[in-house]
C-alpha positions as CSV (number, residue, x, y, z in Angstrom):
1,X,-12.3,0.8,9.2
2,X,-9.3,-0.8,10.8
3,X,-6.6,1.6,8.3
4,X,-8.7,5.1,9.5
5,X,-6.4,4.7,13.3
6,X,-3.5,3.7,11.3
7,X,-0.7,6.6,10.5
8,X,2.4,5.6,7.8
9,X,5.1,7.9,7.0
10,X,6.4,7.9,3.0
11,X,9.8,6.1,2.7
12,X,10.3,4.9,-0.7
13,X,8.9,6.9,-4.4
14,X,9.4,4.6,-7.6
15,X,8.8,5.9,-11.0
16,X,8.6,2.8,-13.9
17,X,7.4,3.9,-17.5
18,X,3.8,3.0,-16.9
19,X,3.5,3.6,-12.9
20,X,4.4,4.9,-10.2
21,X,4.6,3.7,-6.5
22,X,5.2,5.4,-3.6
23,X,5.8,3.0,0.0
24,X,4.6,3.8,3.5
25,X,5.5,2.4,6.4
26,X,3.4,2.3,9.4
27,X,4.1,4.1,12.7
28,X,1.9,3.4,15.4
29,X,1.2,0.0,14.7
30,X,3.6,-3.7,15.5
31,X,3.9,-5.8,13.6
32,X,4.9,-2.9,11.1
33,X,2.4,-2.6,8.2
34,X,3.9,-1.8,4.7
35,X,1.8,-0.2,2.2
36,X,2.4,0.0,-1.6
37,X,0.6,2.9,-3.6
38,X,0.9,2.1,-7.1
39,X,-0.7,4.5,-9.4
40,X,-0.8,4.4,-13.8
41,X,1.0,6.7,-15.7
42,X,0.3,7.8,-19.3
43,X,2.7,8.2,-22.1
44,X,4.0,11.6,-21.1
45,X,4.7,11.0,-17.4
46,X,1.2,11.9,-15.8
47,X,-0.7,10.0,-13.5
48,X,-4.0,8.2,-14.9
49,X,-6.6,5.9,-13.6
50,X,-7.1,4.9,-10.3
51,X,-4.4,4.0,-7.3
52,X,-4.6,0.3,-6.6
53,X,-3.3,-0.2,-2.7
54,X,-1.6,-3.3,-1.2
55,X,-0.5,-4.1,1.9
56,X,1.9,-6.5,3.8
57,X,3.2,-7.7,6.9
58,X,7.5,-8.1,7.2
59,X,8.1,-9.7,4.1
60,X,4.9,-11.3,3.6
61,X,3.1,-11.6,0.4
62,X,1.4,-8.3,-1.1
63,X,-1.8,-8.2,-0.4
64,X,-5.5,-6.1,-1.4
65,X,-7.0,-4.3,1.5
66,X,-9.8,-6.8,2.0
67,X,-7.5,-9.5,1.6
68,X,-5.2,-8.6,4.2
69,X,-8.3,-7.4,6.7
70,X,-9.8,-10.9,5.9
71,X,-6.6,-12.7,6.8
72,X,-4.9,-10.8,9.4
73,X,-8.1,-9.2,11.1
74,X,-11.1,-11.4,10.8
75,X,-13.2,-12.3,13.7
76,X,-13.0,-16.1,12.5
């Protein structure tokens, strides 16, 4: 997969009332890739459920990781 030779560094934590997100930025690739970890949170502060990723170019709309491969890496 395309992301496996990509590396981001953490520059950005968020913490809302029901998630949190943490932002990467990438470091080896141009253009820069921004990725957006947003995970659940319960009542008490833990984390819950599964991570849902999303991923953007500059300010480009956020994306799902086989969006953004479909659109920015297809062979088409």
């Amino acid at each position: 997969m395309f992301f496996k030779s990509v590396k981001f560094r953490e520059v950005q934590h968020l913490a809302f009332s029901d998630e949190y997100i943490t932002a990467y930025v990438s470091v080896n690739h141009v253009p820069k890739i921004h990725l957006s970890v947003n995970t659940p949170r319960d009542e008490y502060g833990f984390a819950k459920g599964k991570s849902k990723r999303y991923f953007r170019v500059g300010f480009g709309k956020w994306l799902t990781e086989r969006a953004f491969v479909k659109k920015y890496f297809s062979e088409e």
